[in-house]
Every structure is written in structure tokens, then in C-alpha cells.
N, C-alpha and C positions, 0 to 999 in steps of 0.2 A: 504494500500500500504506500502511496504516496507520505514523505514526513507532513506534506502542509495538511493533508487531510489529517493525519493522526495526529496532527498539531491543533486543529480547529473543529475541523467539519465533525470530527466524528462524536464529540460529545452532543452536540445539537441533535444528532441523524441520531443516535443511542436516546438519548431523553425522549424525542420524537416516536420510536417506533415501542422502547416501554409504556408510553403513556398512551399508545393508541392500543397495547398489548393487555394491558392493564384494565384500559376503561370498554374492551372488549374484546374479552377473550374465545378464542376459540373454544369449539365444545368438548376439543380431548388436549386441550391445553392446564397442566398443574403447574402451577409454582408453590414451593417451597423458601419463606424467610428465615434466615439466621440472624436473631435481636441478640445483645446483649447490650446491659442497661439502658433499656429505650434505643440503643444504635443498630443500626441493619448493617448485619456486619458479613453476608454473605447470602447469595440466594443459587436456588436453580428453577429450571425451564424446563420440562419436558411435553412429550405431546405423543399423546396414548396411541397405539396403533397407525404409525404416521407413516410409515412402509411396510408395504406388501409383502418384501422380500425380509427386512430386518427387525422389524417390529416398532417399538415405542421410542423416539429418538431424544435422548437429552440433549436439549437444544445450548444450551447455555448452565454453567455452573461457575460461580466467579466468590472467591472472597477476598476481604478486603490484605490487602501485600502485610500490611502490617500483624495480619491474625493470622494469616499460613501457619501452618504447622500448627497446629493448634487442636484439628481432628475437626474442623466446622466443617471441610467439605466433606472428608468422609463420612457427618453423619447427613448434610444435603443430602450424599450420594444415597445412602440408608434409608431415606425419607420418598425419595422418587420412586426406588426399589420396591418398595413395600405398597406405594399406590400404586406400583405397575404392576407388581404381582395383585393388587386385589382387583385393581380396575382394568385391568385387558389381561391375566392370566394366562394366554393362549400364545405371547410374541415376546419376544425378547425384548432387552433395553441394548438400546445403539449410541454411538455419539461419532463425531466427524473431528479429528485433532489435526494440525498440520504439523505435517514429518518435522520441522526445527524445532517444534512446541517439545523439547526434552522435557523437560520438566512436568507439565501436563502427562507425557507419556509415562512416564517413572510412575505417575504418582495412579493413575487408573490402572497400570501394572502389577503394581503393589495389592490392588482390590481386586484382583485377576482380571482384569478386564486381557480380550485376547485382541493380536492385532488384523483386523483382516487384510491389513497391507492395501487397503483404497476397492476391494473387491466389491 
């Protein structure tokens, strides 16, 4: 991506597209909040059944740089899991990482996440 976009644009394009995500959501759209004392300090996205082939894709999972490590995504991660197990049961849960994202990678590794290598 462009630095002047990731320098500008994209905070506006992100506010814009949670707030239109937010004030209406799809019908197999979950979101999960991670508060700690009144701060939203990590969230995720997923969306139940959203491929044919892979099942429920978590769209987005972000916490805040400063809380990493911490185990907030792994219990997001816990929290999607367990609505995808009760609410679509029948598909897996999927996510899309890109190959430099080491870090991301390592870290859904560690949760056994497998790679399908872009398949």
C-alpha cells in the first residue's frame, strides 16, 4: 500500500467502513469486544458461513500494540470459535494473513491454525 495512504487515507476509509459495519451489520456478521476498564482494547470480525469452500471467515482481529501479549487475542480468537461452533456448526473458521505478516503467522500457529498456503 501506498505510505501516503497508510499515512492518511486509511484511518478515515477504516472509521468509515466500521461505522457503516456497525450501524448495519450483516446477518452472519459477529463481532467480539475486548474492554478493559471502560477501554476497547481489542476486537474481532467474523462472518458465519461466508464460503462455500472454507466456511466462517474471520475477517478482522486487531489488538491494541500496547496489550499484545497479553492473551486478548487468543481469547477474541476463543470467543469467534465458540459462536462458530454454535452458530454455523457444519464449516470451519478461515482467515486470509499476508505471507510478510510473520508475526500474525506465528501467532495463529501457535493456536494451530494450518497454512493453506493461499489455496
Amino acid at each position: 500500500m501506498r505510505d501516503e495512504y497508510l499515512d492518511g487515507e486509511v484511518d478515515a476509509e477504516r472509521r468509515e467502513l466500521w461505522r457503516e459495519r456497525l450501524a448495519a451489520p450483516a446477518a452472519n456478521q459477529h463481532v467480539v469486544v475486548a474492554v478493559d476498564d471502560d477501554m476497547v482494547v481489542g476486537f474481532g470480525c467474523a462472518y458465519g458461513a461466508d464460503d462455500e469452500r472454507f466456511g466462517t471467515q474471520l475477517d478482522n482481529l486487531h489488538v491494541r500494540r500496547d496489550r499484545q501479549s497479553e492473551g486478548i487475542g487468543r481469547r477474541l480468537i476463543g470467543a469467534v470459535a465458540a459462536w462458530c461452533a454454535a452458530a454455523r456448526p457444519e464449516v470451519g473458521l478461515y482467515l486470509w494473513v499476508v505471507d510478510r505478516n510473520v508475526g500474525a503467522r506465528r501467532f495463529y500457529a501457535s493456536l494451530g491454525a494450518a497454512d493453506g498456503g493461499g489455496d
